[in-house]
C-alpha positions as CSV (number, residue, x, y, z in Angstrom):
1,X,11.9,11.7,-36.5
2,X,14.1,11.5,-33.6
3,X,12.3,10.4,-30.3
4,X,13.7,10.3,-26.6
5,X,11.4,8.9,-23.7
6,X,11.5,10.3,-20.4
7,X,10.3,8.7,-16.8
8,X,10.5,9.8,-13.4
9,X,12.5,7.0,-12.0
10,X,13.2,3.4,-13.3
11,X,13.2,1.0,-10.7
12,X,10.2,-1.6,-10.0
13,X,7.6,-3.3,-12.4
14,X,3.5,-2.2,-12.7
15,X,1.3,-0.3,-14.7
16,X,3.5,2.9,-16.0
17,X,6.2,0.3,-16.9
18,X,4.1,-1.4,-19.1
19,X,3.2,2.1,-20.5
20,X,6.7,2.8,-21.4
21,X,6.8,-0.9,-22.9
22,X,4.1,0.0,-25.2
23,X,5.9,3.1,-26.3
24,X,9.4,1.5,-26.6
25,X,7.8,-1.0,-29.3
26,X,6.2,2.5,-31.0
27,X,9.2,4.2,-31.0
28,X,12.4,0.8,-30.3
29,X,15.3,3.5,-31.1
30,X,14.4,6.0,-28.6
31,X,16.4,6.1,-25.3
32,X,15.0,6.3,-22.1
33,X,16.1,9.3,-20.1
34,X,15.5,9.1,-16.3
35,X,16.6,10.2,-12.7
36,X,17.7,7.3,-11.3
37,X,18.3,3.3,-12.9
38,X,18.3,0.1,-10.8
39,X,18.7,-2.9,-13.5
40,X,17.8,-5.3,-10.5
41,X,14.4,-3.7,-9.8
42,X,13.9,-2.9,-13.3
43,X,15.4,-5.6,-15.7
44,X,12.4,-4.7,-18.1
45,X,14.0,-2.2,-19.2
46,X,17.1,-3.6,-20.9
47,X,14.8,-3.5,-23.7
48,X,15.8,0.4,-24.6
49,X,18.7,0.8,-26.7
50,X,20.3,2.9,-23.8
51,X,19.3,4.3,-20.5
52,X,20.4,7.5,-19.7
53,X,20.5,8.3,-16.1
54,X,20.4,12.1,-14.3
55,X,23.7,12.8,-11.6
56,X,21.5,10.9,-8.9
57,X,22.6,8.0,-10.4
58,X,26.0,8.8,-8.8
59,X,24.7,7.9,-5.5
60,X,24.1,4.3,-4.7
61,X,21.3,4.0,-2.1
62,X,18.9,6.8,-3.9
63,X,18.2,4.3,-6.9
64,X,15.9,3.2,-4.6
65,X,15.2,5.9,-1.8
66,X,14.9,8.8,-4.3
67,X,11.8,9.7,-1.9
68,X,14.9,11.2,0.7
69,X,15.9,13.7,-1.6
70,X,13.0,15.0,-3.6
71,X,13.9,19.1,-4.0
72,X,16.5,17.6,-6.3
73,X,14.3,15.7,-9.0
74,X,13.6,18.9,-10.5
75,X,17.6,19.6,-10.9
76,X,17.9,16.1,-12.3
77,X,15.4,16.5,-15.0
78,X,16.6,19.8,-15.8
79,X,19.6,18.9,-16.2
80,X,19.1,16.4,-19.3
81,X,20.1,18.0,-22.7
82,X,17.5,16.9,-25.5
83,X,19.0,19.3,-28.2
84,X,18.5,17.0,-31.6
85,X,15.6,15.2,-30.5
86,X,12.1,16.0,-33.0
87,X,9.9,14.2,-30.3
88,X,9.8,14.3,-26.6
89,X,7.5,12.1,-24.3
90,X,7.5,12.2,-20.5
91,X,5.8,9.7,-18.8
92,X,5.4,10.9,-15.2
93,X,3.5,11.4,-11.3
94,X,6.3,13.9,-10.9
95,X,9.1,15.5,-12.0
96,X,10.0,13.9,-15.3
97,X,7.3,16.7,-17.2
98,X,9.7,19.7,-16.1
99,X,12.9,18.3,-18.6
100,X,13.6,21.6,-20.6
101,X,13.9,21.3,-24.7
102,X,14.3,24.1,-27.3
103,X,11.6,25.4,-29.4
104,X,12.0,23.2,-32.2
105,X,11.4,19.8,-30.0
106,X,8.1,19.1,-29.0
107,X,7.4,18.1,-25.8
108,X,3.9,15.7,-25.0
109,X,3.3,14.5,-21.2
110,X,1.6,11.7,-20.9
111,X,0.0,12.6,-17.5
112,X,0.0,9.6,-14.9
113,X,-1.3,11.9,-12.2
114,X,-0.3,15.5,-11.0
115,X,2.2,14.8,-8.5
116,X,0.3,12.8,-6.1
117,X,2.2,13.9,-3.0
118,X,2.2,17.6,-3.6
119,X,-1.6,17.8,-4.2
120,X,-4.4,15.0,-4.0
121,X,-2.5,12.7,-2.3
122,X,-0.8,15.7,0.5
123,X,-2.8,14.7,3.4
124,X,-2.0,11.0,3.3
125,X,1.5,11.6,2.8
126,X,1.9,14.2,5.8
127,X,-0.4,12.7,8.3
128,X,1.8,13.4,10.9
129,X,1.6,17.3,12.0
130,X,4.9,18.0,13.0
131,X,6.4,16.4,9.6
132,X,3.7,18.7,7.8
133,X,5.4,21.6,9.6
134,X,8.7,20.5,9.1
135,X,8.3,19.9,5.6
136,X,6.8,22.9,5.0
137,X,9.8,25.3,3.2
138,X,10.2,22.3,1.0
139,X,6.6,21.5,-0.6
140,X,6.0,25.2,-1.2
141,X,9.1,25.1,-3.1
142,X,8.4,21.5,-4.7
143,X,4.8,23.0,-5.4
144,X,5.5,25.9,-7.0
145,X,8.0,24.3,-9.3
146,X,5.9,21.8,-10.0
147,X,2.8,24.4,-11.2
148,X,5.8,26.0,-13.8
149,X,7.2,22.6,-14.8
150,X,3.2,21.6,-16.3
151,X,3.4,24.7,-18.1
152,X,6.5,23.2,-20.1
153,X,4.9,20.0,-22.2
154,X,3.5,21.4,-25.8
155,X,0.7,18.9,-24.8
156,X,-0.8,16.8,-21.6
157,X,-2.5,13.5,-21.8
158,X,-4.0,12.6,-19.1
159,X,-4.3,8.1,-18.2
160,X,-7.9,8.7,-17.3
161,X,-10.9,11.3,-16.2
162,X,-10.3,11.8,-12.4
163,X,-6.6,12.6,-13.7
164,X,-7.9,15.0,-16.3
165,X,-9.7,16.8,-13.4
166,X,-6.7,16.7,-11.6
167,X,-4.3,18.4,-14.5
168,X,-7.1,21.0,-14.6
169,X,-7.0,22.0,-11.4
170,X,-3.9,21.5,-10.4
171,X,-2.1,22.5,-13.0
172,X,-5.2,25.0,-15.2
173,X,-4.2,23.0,-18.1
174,X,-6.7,20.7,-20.3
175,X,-5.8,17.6,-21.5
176,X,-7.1,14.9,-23.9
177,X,-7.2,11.2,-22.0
178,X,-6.0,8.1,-23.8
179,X,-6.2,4.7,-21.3
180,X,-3.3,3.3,-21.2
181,X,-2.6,-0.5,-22.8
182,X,-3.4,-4.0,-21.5
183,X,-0.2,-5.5,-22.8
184,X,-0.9,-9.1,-20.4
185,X,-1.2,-11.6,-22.9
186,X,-5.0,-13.3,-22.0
187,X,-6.9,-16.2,-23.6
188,X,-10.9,-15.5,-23.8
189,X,-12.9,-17.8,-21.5
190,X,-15.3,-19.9,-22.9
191,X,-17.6,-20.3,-20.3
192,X,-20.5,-18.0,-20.3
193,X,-20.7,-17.5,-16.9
194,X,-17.9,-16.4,-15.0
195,X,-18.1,-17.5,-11.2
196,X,-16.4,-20.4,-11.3
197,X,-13.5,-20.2,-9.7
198,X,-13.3,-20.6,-5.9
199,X,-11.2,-17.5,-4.9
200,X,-11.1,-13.9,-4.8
201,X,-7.9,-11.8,-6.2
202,X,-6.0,-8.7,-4.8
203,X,-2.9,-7.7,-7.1
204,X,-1.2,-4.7,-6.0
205,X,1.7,-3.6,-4.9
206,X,1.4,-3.7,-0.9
207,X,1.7,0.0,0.1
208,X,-0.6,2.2,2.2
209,X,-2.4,4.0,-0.3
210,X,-3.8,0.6,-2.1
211,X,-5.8,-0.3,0.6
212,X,-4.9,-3.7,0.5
213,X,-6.1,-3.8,4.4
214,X,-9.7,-3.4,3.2
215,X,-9.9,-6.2,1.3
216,X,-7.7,-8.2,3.9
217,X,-10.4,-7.1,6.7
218,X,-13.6,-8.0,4.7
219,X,-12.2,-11.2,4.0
220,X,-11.1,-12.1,7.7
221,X,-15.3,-11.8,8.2
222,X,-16.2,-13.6,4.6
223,X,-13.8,-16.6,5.5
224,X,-13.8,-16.8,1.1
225,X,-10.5,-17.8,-0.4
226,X,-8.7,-14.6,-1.3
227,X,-5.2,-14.4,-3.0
228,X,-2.7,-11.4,-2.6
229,X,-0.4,-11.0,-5.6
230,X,2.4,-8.4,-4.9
231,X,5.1,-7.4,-2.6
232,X,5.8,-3.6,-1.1
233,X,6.7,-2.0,2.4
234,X,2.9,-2.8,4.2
235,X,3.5,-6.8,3.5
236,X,4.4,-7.7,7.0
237,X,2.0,-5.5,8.7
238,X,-0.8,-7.1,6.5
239,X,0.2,-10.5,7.0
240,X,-0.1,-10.1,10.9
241,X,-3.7,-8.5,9.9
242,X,-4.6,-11.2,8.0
243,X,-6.4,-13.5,10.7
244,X,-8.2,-16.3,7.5
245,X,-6.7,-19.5,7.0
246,X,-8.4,-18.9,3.3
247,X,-5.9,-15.5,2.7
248,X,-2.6,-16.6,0.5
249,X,0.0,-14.6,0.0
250,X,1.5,-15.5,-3.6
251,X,4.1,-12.3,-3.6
252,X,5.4,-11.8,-7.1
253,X,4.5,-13.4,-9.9
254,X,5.1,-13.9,-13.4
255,X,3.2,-12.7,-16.4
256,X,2.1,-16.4,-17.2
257,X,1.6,-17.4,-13.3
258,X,-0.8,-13.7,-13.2
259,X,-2.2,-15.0,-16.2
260,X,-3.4,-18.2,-14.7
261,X,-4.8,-16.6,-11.3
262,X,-6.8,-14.1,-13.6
263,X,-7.8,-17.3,-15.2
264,X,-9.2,-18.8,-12.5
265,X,-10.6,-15.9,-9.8
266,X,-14.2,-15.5,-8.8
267,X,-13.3,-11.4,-9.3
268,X,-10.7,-9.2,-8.4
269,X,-11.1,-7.1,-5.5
270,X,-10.3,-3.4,-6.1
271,X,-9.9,-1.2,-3.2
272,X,-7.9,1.8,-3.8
273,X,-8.4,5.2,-5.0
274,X,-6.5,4.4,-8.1
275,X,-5.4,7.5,-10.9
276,X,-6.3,4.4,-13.5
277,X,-5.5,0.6,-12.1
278,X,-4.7,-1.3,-15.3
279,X,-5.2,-4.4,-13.0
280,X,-8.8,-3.7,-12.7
281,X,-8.9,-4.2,-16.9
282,X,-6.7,-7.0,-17.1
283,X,-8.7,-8.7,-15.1
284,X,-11.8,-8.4,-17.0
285,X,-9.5,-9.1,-20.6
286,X,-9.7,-12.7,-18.8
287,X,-13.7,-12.3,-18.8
288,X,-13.5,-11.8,-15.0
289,X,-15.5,-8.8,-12.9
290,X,-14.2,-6.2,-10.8
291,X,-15.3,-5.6,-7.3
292,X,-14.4,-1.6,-6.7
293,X,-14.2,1.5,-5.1
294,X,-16.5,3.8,-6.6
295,X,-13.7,6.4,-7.2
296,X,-10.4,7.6,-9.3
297,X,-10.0,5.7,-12.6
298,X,-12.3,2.4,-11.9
299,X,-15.3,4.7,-13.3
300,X,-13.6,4.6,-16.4
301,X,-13.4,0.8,-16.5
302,X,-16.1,-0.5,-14.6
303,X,-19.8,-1.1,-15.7
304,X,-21.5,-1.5,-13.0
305,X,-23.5,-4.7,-12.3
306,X,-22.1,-5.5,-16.0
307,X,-18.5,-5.8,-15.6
308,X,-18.6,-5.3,-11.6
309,X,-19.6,-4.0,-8.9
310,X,-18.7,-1.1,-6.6
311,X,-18.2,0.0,-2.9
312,X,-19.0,3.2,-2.1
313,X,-16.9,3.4,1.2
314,X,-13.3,3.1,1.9
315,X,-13.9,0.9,4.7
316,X,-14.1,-2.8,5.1
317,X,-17.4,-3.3,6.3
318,X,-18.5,-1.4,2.6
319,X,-16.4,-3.6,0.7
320,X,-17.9,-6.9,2.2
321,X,-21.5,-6.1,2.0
322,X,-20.5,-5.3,-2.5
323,X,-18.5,-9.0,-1.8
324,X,-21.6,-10.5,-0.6
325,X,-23.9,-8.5,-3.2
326,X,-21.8,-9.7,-5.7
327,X,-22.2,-13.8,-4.5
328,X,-26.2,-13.2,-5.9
329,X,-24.8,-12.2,-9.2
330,X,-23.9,-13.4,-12.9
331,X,-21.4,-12.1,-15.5
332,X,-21.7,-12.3,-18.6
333,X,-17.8,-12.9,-19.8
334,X,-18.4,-12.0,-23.4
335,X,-19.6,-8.7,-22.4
336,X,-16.4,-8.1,-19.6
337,X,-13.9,-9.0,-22.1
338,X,-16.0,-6.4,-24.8
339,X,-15.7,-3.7,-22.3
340,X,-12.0,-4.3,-21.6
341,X,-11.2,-4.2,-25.4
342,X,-11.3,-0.4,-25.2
343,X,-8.2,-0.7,-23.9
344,X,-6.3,-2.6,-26.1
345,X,-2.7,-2.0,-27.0
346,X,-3.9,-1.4,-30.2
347,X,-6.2,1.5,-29.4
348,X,-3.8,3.1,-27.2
349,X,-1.4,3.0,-30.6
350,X,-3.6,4.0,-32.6
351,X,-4.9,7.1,-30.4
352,X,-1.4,8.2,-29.3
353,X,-0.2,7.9,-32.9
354,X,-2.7,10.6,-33.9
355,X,-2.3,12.9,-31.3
356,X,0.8,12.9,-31.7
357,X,0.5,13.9,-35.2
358,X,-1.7,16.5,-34.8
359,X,0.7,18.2,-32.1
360,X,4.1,18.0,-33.9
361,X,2.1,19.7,-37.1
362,X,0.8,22.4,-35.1
C-alpha cells in the first residue's frame, strides 16, 4: 500500500510533530507533503524520505510567517497531486484536511483541532474590533472553505473529546478519538511517593493562548521554585512579569535535559485550554502529577486528586489556591505512570492501525 502524509506546515518542534514521528515509523516510505518547510526550525523531519513542499515554499520569509497569508493555504493544499497514492493521512489545525484525491485513495484526518482561529479560538485571535472588521471578507471566505474542506477526509479522528465536540459542531461530522503517542523516552520512578523534588514545571511553547502568565503570576505570590521550559513570541513580556527570584527560565531543551526536569519536578503546572497537551502525559509517564485547568483535553488525562489536580478558573489567583491544595497532597506514582500508559506509542499503533483497516475496506 502506497501512503503519503500530509501537515499543515513544517516548521517548529511539539506535540503534532511527535504525531507525525510516530506515523513516519508506521509508515518510513511515505513522504511528507506540506505548505511550507524550514529545515532550521524543523530538523526532525529529515527523517522522511522526501518532503514535498506547496508553491509557498517559493517565498522565503512565509516559511515562517505563513500566518500573513492565510486565504492561500487552501490553494497550497489543493494544489498537491496524490494520484498513485492507496493511503492518505492529514494531520492538521487547518488547511492540510482540504488536499483533494481521487476516488480510489482514501483520505483519513487525523483531527488536531477544527481550525482554531476560524472557530473556538476566533475571539482570542480578533480581540481587537477594528481588525475583526477588517478581516471580515477574508474569514467568511476562510470559513466557508474550511466547512467544505472537512467534508473531503473518508474519515476524521479526532486527538481528544473536547476536539471531537468541536469536529461535530463545527464541521457536523463524527469522529472516533485516538490520543496521540508519548514518544519521550521515561524511566519509572521508584519512589512511592512523588513530592520530592523542590520545583514546579511549565513546558510550553510561550504564546498567548498557553497561559503561561497564570502560572508565572501564581508563582510570583507562592515564592515556590518554578521552571519555564520553551521559547515563543510572549518570552520577553513574561520575563518582565516574572517578579520571583525562584522563576528560571531554561528556554529549549533537549529530550534527555526534559527528561531529567520531568524527573525531578514537584508537578507540572498546566494552564491552558489545551485541544490535548501531550506535556500534561509525559509528565505523569515520569510518575509525576498534573496541576490543570479543568478544560479542553486535560479531562482526558487527568484523574483528579489521583494523577492531579485542577483549577477551575483561568485566572492566577485560581491556579494558586489548586498549587497550595495540592502542597497537602500525596501521589501515588505507580498509579500516575498506570494512567499515562493509555497513551503509549504502542496503543496509539495499535488503534490507528485498525482504524485504518476498517476504513480502506469499506
Amino acid at each position: 500500500m502506497k501512503v503519503a502524509i500530509v501537515y499543515d506546515r513544517t516548521n517548529k518542534w511539539g506535540g503534532a510533530e511527535r504525531v507525525l514521528i510516530a506515523l513516519h515509523k508506521m509508515f518510513p516510505d511515505a513522504p511528507l507533503y506540506t505548505s511550507v518547510y524550514d529545515p532550521k526550525g524543523a530538523p526532525w523531519a529529515k527523517v522522511f524520505p522526501e518532503i514535498k513542499t506547496s508553491f509557498l515554499q517559493k517565498i522565503p520569509f512565509l516559511r515562517n510567517k505563513h500566518e500573513l497569508l492565510p486565504y492561500l493555504m487552501p490553494l497550497a493544499f489543493e494544489s498537491f497531486n496524490f494520484d498513485g497514492y492507496d493511503l492518505v493521512i492529514s494531520v492538521t489545525s487547518e488547511a492540510a484536511k482540504g488536499i483533494i484525491t481521487r476516488p480510489g485513495t482514501r483520505h483519513v484526518c487525523y483531527m488536531l483541532t477544527p481550525t482554531r482561529y476560524l472557530w473556538s479560538g476566533y475571539k482570542d485571535y480578533f480581540k481587537n474590533i477594528f481588525l475583526r472588521v477588517l478581516s471580515y471578507p477574508v474569514v467568511s471566505y476562510l470559513r466557508s472553505w474550511d466547512k467544505v474542506a472537512a467534508q473531503r477526509p473518508d474519515k476524521i479522528i479526532s486527538i481528544s473529546s473536547v476536539v471531537k465536540q468541536r469536529v461535530k459542531k463545527y464541521y457536523n461530522r463524527e469522529s472516533d478519538v485516538i490520543f496521540p503517542p508519548i514518544t519521550l523516552k521515561t524511566t519509572t520512578p521508584n519512589r512511592k511517593i512523588t513530592k520530592k523534588g523542590n520545583y514546579y514545571l511549565v513546558v510550553s511553547r510561550l504564546v498567548p493562548y498557553k497561559k503561561v502568565d497564570l502560572a508565572i503570576k501564581a508563582f510570583n505570590k507562592l515564592k515556590y521554585p518554578l521552571i519555564i521550559i520553551g521559547k515563543g513570541s510572549e518570552e520577553e513580556r513574561l520575563r518582565d512579569l516574572s517578579t520571583s527570584k525562584s522563576t528560571k527560565f531554561a528556554g529549549h531543551v533537549s529530550d534527555k535535559e526534559l527528561s531529567g526536569y520531568y524527573s525531578n519536578c514537584k508537578a507540572l503546572i498546566f494552564p491552558q485550554d489545551e485541544d490535548f497537551g501531550l506535556t500534561a502525559v509525559e509528565a505523569q509517564s515520569f510518575g509525576k502529577p498534573v496541576i490543570a485547568f479543568r478544560g479542553g483535553g486535560a479531562l482526558d488525562m487527568v484523574i483528579e486528586n489521583k494523577t492531579g489536580v485542577f483549577f477551575t478558573e483561568q485566572v492566577w489567583q485560581s491556579l494558586h489556591e489548586a498549587v497550595e491544595r495540592f502542597e497537602k497532597l500525596s501521589f501515588d506514582s505507580k498509579i500516575i505512570v498506570r494512567n499515562a500508559g493509555r497513551f503509549s506509542e504502542k496503543v496509539f499503533r495499535t488503534k490507528f492501525l485498525e482504524l485504518l483497516k476498517s476504513t480502506v475496506r469499506t
